[in-house]
N, C-alpha and C positions, 0 to 999 in steps of 0.2 A: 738639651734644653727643651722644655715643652711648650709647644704651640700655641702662640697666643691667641683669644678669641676673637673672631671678625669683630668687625666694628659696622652693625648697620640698623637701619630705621628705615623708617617707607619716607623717601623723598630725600634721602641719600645720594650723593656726585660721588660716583667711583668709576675710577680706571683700572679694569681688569688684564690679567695677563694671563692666558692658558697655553701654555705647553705639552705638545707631545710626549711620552713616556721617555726618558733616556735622550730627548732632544729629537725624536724620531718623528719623520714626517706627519701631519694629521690631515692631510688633502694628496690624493695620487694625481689628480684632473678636476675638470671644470662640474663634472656630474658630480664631483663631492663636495665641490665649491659652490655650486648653485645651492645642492640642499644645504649645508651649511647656513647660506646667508638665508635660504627662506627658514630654515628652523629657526632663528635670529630676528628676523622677521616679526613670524607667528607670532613669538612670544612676546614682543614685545608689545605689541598689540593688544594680547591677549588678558595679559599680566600688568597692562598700564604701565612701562616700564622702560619711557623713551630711551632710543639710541640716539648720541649726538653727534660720535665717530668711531670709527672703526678700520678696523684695515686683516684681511686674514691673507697669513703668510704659507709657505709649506709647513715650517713646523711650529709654529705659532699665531698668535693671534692677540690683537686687543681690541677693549670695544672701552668708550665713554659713554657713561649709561647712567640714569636714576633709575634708585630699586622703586617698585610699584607697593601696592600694600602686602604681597607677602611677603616682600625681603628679597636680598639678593642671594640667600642660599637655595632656596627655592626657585630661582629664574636660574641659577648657573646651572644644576642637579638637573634639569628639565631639558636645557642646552645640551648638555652633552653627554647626558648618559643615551637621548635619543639617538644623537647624532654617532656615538659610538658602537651603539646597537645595529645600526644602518650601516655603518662603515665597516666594521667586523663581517655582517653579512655581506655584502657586496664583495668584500675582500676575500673572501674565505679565511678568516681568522680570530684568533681567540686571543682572552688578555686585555688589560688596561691599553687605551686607547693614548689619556692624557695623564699627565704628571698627575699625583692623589689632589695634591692642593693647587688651587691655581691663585694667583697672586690680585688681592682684590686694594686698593690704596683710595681710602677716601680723602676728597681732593677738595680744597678752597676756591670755591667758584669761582670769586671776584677778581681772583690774584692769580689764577693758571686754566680757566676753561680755554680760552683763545689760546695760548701756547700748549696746550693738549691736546687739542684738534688738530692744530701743525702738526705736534710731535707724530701721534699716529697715522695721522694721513700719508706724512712721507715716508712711512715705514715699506715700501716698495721702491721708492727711491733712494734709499741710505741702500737696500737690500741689492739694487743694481737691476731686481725685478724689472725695472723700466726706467727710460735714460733722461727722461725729463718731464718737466711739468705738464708741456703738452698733451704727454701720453698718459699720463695721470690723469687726465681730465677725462680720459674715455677708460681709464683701466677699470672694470665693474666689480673690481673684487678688493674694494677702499672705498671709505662712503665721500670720498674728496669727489667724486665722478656727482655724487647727487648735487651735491654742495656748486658746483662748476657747471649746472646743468647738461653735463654730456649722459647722463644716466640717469633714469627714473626708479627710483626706489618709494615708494608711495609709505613706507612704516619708517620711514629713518625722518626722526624730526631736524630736517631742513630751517625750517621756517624759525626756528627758537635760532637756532646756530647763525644764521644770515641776519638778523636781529641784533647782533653784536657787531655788525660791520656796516647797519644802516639802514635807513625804514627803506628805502625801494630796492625791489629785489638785485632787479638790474645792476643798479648801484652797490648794492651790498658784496653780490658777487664778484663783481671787479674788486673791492675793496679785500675779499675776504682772499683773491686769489694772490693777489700782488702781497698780501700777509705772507703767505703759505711761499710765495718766492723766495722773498728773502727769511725765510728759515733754511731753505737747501745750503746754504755755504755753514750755519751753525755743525752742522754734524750731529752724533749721537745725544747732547744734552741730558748726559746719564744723571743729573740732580731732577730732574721731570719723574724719574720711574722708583718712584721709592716715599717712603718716608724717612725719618727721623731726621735731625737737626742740621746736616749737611745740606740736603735734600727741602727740607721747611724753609731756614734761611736763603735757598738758593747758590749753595758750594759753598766751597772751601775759606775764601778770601771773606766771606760774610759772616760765618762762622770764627773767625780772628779778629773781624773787627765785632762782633757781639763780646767776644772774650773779653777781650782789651778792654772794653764799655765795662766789663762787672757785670753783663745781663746773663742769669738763670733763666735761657728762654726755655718753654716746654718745648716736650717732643714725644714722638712717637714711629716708630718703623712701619705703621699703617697707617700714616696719615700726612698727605702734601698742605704745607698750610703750616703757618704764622702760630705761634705760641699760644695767643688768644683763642684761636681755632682750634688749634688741639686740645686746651682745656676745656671748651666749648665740646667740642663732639667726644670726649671722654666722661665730662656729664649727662649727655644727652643719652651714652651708650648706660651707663650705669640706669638710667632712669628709664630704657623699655624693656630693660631685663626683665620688669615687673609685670610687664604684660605680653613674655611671649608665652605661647601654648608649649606648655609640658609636654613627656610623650604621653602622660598619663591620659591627661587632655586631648591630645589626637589619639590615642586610642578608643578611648569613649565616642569622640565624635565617626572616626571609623566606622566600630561597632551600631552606631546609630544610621549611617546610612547605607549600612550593610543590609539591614533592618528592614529599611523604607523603601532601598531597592527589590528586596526579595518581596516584599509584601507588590509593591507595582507588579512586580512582574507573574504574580502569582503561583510563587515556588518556598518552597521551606530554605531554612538556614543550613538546615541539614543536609538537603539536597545539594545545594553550591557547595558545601566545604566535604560532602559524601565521594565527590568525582565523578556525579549523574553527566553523558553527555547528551542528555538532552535538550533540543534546541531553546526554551526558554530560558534554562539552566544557563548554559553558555554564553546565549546573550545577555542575559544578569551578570555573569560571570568578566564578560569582557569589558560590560559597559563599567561595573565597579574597578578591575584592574587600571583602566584610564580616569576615572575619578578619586582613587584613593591615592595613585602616583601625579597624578597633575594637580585636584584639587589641594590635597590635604601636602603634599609631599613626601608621602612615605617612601621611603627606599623600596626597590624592587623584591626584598626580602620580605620586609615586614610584608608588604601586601599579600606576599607568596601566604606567607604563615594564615593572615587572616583569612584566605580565600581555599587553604586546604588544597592549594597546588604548588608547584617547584616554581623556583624564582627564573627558570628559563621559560615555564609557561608563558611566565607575564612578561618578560623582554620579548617572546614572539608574538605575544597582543601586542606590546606597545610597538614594536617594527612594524606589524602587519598594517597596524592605524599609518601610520607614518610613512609606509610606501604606499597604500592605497593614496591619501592624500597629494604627492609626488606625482602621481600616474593622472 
């Protein structure tokens, strides 16, 4: 069966799920955990593209997140093909890091943000990771620590999340914590991580009583959320198909600031894609490899091709940026 197309627009609520290759670990230690959650971070800062929770496991990971204006394929591709790059090096090894696809489910604000943020928060406590809520409050590797004040994460929007539990903080926090309590005796709540009609309505028993009713409610497998809402973000999706940039279109724009960099720096086109290493050359050279893969999003390929080097060139610019920054 072939793969259906994401579903997303800038200002987008999706809950993300990335897995390891094969289920295989994506964190050895805390030095892979820190850059994780700072690449995570960055971006989201970066990209306009708040986090609201999150929790990263050994071999998995989710984050509740609005996409910013360039989409959420763009914010994930940035995530972790870095993070991958970094980790392969560190590691001494080669090879896909994460499963190809990672599981992205755009979700009904109104009706599931608050039992989202539970759902992933406790996902170190379902895990056995840590044996209670207490310790959850300090574990710094789940945004429940930001949310509970025991940890400062200054890029993870708190402040929207505590909003839903109360205008003073104080208060909110109490409020939001004794939420997150009584979710722990719930367990897995596997209608939270999914779409389609099971999962929309809320399980099984809700799905039997729509039947019974005679209700054709809509559905979708990418999408959490009420009939209404899936027919709603299935028009929305049909109508920015119209205005995403072709590759033709990011080629062009490519090609144009391949252009205006060579021109700043005062070097030929010919020279950067010739394999001059001369040092202006190279600085045009690396400064374009991080603005044609971060601004525009082009794959570490395509950039290779445009720049007339191997696509391992530009995975060791973009590590090189990425552990310089780190240190």
């Amino acid at each position: 069966m072939p793969r259906r197309e994401r579903l997303d627009a800038p200002g987008t609520l999706h809950h993300v799920i990335v897995r390891g290759i094969e289920r295989r670990r994506i964190v050895d230690d805390d030095e892979d955990r820190g850059f994780f959650v700072q690449r995570l971070g960055e971006l989201s800062e970066v990209m306009a593209a708040p986090v609201y929770a999150w929790a990263l496991m050994i071999n998995h990971a989710h984050v509740l997140l609005r996409s910013g204006p360039e989409g959420l394929a763009s914010f994930m591709r940035k995530l972790l093909t870095g993070y991958a790059v970094r980790y392969n090096r560190r590691h001494h090894r080669h090879g896909h890091l994460f499963q190809n696809r990672y599981k992205s489910i755009v979700v009904e604000e109104d009706t599931y943000f608050r039992a989202l943020v539970r759902y992933i928060h406790l996902n170190p406590v379902r895990a056995g990771t840590v044996d209670s809520l207490s310790r959850l409050d300090a574990y710094p590797w789940s945004g429940h620590s930001a949310l509970a004040g025991g940890v400062e994460y200054s890029w993870q929007d708190t402040s929207f999340v505590l909003r839903w539990f109360g205008d003073r903080v104080h208060q909110a926090r109490a409020a939001y914590r004794q939420f997150v309590e009584k979710g722990i005796p719930l367990g897995a709540q596997p209608h939270l991580v999914g779409g389609g009609l099971v999962r929309s309505a809320g399980g099984w028993s809700e799905v039997r009583a729509l039947r019974r009713l005679g209700s054709n409610e809509a559905a979708d497998e990418r999408i959490l959320g009420s009939g209404p809402f899936v027919t709603q973000i299935l028009d929305e999706a049909d109508s920015f198909k119209k205005y995403r940039l072709t590759n033709l279109d990011r080629e062009r724009m490519a090609e144009e600031l391949i252009t205006s960099c060579c021109e700043a720096g005062g070097i030929s086109v010919e020279a950067l894609r010739g394999g001059s290493r001369r040092q202006p050359v190279s600085r045009t050279r690396r400064e374009l490899a991080l603005n044609l893969t971060d601004r525009l999003g082009l794959s570490y390929a395509e950039a290779a091709r445009l720049l007339g080097i191997s696509t391992s060139a530009v995975a060791k610019i973009i590590s090189r940026v990425n552990e310089n920054k780190s240190n």
